[in-house]
Backbone as JSON, one array per atom type, in Angstrom:
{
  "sequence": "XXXXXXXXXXXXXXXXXXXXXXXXXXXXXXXXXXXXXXXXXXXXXXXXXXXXXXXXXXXXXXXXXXXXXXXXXXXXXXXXXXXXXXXXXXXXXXXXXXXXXXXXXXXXXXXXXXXXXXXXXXXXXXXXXXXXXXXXXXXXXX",
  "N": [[-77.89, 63.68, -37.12], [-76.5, 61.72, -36.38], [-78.6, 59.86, -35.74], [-79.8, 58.75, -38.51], [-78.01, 57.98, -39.6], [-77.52, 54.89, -38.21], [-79.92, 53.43, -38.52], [-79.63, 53.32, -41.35], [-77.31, 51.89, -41.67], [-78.05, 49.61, -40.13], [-80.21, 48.48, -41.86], [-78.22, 48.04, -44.15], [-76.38, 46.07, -43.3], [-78.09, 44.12, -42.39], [-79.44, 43.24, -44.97], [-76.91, 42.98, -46.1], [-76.44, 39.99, -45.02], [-79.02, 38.81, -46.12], [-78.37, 38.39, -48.18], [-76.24, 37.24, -48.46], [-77.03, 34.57, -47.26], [-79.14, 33.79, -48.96], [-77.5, 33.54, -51.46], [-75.94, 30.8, -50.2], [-77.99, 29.05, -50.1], [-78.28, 26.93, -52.39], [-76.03, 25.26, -52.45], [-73.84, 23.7, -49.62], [-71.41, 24.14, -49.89], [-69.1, 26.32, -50.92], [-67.87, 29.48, -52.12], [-67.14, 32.72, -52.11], [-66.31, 36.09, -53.14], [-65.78, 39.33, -52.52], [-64.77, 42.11, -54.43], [-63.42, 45.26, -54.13], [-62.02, 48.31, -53.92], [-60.39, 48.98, -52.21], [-59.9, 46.87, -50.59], [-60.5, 43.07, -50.34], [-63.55, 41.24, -49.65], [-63.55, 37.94, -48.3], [-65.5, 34.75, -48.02], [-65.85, 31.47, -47.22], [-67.26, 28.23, -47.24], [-68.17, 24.72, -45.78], [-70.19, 21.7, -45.56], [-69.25, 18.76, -44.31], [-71.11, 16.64, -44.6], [-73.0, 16.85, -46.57], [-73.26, 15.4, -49.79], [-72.12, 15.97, -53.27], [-72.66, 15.91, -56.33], [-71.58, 12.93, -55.9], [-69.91, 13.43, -54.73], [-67.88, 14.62, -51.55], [-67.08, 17.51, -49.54], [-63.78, 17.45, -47.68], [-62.85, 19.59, -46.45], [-60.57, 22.79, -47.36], [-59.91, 25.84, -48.6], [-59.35, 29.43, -49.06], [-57.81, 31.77, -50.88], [-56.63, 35.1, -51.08], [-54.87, 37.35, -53.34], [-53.12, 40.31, -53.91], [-51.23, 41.73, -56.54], [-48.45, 44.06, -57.47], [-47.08, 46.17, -58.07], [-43.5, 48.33, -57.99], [-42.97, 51.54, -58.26], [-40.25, 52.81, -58.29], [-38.28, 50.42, -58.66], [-39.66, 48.75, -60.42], [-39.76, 46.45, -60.12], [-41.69, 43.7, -59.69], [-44.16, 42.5, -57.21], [-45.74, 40.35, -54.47], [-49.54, 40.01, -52.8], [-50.24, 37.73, -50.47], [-53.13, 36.06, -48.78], [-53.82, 33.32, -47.29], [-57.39, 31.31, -46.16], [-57.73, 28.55, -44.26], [-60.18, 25.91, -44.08], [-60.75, 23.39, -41.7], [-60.06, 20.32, -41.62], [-60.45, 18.47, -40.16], [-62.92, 16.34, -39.17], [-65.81, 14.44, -39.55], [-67.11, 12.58, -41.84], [-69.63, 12.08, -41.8], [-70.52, 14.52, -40.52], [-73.16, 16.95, -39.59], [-72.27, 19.43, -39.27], [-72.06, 23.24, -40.41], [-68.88, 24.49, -41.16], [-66.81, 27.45, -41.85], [-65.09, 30.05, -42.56], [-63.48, 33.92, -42.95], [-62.67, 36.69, -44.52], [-60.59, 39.55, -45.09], [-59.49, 41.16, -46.64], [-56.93, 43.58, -47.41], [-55.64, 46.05, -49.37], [-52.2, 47.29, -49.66], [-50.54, 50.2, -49.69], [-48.05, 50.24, -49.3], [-46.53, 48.52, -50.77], [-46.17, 49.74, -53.55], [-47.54, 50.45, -56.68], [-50.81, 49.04, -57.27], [-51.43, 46.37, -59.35], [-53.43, 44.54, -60.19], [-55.58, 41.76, -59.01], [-56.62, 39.12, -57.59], [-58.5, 35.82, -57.03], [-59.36, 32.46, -55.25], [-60.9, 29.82, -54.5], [-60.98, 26.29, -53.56], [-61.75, 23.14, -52.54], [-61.56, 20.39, -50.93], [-62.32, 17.33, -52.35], [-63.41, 13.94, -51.7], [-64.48, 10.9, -53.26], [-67.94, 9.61, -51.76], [-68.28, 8.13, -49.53], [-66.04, 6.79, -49.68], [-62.66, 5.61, -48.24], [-60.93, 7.69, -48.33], [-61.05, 9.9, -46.45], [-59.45, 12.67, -45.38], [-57.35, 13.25, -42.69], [-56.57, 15.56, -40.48], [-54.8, 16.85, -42.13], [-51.17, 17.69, -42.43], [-50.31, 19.48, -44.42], [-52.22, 21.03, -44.68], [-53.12, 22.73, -42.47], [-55.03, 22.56, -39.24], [-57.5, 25.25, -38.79], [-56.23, 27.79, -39.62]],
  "CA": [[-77.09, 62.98, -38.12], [-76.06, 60.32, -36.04], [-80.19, 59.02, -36.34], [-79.57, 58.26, -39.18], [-76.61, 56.95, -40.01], [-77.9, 54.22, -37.54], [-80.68, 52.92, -39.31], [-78.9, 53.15, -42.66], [-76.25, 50.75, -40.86], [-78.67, 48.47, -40.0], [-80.29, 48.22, -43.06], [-77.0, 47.56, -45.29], [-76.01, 44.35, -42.47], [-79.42, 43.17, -42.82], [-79.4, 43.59, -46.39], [-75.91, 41.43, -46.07], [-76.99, 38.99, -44.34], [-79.61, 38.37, -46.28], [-77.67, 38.3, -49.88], [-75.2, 35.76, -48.08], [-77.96, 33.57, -47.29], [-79.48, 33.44, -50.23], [-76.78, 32.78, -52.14], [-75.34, 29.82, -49.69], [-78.88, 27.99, -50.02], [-77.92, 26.39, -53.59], [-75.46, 24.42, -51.86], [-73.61, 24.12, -48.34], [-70.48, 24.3, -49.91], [-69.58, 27.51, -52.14], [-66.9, 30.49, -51.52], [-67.33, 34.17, -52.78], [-64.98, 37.52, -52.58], [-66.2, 40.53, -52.68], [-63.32, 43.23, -54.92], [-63.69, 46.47, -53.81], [-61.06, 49.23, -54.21], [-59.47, 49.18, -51.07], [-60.11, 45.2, -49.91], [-61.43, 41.8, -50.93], [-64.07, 40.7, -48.44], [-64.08, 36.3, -48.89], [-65.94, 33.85, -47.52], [-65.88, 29.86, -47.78], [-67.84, 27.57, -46.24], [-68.25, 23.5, -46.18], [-70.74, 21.16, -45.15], [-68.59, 17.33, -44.62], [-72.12, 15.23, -44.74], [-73.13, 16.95, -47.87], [-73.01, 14.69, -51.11], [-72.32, 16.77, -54.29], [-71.92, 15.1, -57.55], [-71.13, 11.9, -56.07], [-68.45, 13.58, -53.58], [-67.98, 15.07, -50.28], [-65.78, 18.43, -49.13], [-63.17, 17.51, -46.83], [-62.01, 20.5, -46.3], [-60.89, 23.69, -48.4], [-59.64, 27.05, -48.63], [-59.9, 30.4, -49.99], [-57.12, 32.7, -51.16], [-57.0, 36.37, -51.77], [-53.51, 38.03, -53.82], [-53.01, 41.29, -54.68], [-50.29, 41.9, -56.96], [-48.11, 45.21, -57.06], [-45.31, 46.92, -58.96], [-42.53, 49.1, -57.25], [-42.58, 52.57, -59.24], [-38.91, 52.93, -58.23], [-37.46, 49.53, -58.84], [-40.0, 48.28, -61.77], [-39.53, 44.79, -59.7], [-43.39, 43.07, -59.34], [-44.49, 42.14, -55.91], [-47.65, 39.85, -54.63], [-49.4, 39.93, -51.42], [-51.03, 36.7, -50.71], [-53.36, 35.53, -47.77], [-54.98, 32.14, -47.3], [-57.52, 30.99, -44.89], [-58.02, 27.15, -44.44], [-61.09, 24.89, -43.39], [-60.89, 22.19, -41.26], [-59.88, 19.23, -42.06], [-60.65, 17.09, -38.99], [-64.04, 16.65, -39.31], [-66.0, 13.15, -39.87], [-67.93, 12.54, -43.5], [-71.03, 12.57, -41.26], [-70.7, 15.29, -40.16], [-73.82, 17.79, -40.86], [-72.46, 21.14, -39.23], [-71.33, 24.14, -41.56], [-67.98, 25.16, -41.12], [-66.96, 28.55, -42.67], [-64.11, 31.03, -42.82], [-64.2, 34.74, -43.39], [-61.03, 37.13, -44.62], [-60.65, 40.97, -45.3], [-57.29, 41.72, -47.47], [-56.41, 45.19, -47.8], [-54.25, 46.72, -50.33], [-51.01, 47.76, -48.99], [-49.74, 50.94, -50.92], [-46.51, 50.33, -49.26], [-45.87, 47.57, -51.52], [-46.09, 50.27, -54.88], [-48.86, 50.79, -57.16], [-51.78, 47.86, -57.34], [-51.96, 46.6, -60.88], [-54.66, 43.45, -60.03], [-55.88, 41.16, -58.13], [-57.06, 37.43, -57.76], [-58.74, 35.22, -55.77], [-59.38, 31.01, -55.93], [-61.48, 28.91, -53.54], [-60.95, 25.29, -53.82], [-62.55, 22.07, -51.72], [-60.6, 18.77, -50.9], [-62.8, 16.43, -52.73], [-63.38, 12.55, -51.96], [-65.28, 9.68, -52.96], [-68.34, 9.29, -50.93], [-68.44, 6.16, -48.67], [-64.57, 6.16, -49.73], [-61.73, 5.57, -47.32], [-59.65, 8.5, -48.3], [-61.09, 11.15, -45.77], [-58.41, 13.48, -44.72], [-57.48, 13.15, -40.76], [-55.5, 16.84, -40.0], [-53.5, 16.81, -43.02], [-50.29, 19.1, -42.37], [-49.87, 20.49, -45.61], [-53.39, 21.64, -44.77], [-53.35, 23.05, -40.99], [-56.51, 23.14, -38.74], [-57.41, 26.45, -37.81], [-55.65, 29.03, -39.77]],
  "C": [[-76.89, 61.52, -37.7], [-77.43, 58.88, -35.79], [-80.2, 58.55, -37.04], [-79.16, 58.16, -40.17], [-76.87, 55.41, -39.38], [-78.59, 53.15, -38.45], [-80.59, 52.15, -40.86], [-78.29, 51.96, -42.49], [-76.62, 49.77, -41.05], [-79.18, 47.62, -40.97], [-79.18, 47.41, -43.9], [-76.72, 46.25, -44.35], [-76.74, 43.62, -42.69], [-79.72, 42.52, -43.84], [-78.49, 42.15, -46.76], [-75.78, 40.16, -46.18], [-77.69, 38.03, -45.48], [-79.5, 37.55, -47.93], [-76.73, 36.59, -49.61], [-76.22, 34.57, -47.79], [-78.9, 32.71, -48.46], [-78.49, 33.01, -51.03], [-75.73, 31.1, -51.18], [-76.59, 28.75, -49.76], [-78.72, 27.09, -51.25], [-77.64, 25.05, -53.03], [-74.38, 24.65, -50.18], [-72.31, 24.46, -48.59], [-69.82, 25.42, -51.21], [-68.23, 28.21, -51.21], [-67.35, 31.53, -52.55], [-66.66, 35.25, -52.05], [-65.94, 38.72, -53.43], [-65.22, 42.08, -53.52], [-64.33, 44.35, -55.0], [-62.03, 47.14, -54.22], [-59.8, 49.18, -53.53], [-59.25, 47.67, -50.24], [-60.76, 44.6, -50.57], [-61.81, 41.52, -49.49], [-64.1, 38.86, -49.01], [-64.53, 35.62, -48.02], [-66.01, 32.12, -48.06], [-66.55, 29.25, -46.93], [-68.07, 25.79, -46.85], [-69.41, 23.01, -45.63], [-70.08, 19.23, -45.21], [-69.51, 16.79, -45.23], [-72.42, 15.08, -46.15], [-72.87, 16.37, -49.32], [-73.22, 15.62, -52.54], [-71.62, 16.07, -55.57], [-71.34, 13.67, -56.86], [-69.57, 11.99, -54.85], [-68.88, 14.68, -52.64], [-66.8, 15.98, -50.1], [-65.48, 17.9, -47.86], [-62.6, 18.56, -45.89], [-62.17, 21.83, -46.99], [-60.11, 24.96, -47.9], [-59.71, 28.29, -49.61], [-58.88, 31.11, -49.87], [-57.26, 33.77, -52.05], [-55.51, 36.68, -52.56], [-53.88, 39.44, -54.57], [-51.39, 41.88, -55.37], [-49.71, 43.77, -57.48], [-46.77, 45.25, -57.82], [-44.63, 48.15, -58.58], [-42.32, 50.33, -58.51], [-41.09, 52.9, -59.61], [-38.43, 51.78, -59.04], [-38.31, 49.25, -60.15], [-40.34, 46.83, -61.09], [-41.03, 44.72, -59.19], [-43.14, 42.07, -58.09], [-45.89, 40.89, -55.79], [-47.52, 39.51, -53.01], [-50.39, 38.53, -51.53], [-51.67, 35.93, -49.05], [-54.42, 34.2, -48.18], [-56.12, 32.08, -45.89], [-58.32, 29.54, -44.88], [-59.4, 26.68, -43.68], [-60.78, 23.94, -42.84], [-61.18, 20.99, -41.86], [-59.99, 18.19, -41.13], [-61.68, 16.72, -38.87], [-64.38, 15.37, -39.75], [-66.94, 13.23, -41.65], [-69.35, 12.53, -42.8], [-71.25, 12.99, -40.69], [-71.85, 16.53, -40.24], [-73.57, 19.38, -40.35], [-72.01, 22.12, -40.5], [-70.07, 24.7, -41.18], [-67.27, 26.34, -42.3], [-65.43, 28.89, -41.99], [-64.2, 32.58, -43.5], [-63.21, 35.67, -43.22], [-61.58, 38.23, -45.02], [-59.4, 41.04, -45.51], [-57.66, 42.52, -48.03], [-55.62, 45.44, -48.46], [-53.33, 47.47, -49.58], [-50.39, 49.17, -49.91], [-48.22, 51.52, -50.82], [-45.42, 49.81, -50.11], [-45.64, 48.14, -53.25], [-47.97, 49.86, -55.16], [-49.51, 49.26, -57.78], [-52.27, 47.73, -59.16], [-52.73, 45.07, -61.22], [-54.05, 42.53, -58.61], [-56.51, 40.27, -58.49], [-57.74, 36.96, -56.7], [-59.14, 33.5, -56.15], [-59.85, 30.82, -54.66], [-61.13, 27.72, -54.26], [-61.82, 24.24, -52.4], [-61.4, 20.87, -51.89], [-61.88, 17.79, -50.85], [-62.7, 15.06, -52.5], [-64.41, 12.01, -52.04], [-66.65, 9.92, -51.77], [-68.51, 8.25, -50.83], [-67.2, 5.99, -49.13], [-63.5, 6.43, -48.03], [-60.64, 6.36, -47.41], [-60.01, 9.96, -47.94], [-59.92, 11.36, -44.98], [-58.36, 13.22, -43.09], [-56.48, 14.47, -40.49], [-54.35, 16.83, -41.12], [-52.68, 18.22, -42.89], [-50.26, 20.18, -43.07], [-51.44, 21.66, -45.41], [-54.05, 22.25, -43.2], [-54.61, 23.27, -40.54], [-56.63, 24.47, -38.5], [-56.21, 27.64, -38.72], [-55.88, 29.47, -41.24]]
}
């Protein structure tokens, strides 16, 4: 059994892999969530150097929410995780920086009656002087 299950494994990662790749060649900068039953898988990713339309991602993030209603109380709930890109980063920069989240439904919080999700990018100017330097509201690293 455990032969293959193995193989299978491998396959479906590979498989993964290869879906995420393909769809990130378009452009360097893109986000996508995966809604499943039990979790949203999301991913975001930037490229600074990258010129799109005339502008450059600074930055960015991707949030998941799953919203929830208390059978007892009636009172509506929402669970909500972010996870930010880097914002310190030069405009000629050409690495890829990414981010990569798994939010689970809680069924402590009552019964799941949807779910959301929003990527955004911190847009500027290229060749402008209003690249981000660690903006607070927008923490490195979390």
């Amino acid at each position: 059994m455990k032969r293959r299950i193995m193989p299978l494994l491998l396959f479906v990662l590979l498989l993964t892999g290869t879906v995420l790749f393909v769809h990130a060649s378009g452009s360097p900068n893109y986000y996508s969530v995966n809604k499943c039953d039990t979790r949203m898988d999301g991913y975001i990713q930037f490229q600074p150097s990258y010129v799109q339309n005339g502008m450059q991602a600074a930055g960015g993030s991707l949030s998941t929410t799953y919203n929830y209603r208390n059978p007892n109380s009636g009172h509506y709930s929402s669970d909500t995780i972010t996870r930010y890109l880097p914002t310190d980063k030069l405009p000629t920069d050409s690495n890829i920086y990414s981010r990569f989240a798994i939010h689970y439904k809680n069924s402590h919080l009552g019964e799941c009656v949807g779910n959301s999700s929003n990527g955004r990018f911190d847009w500027v100017p290229e060749g402008g002087n209003l690249w981000p330097v660690n903006n607070p509201e927008n923490p490195v690293g979390q």
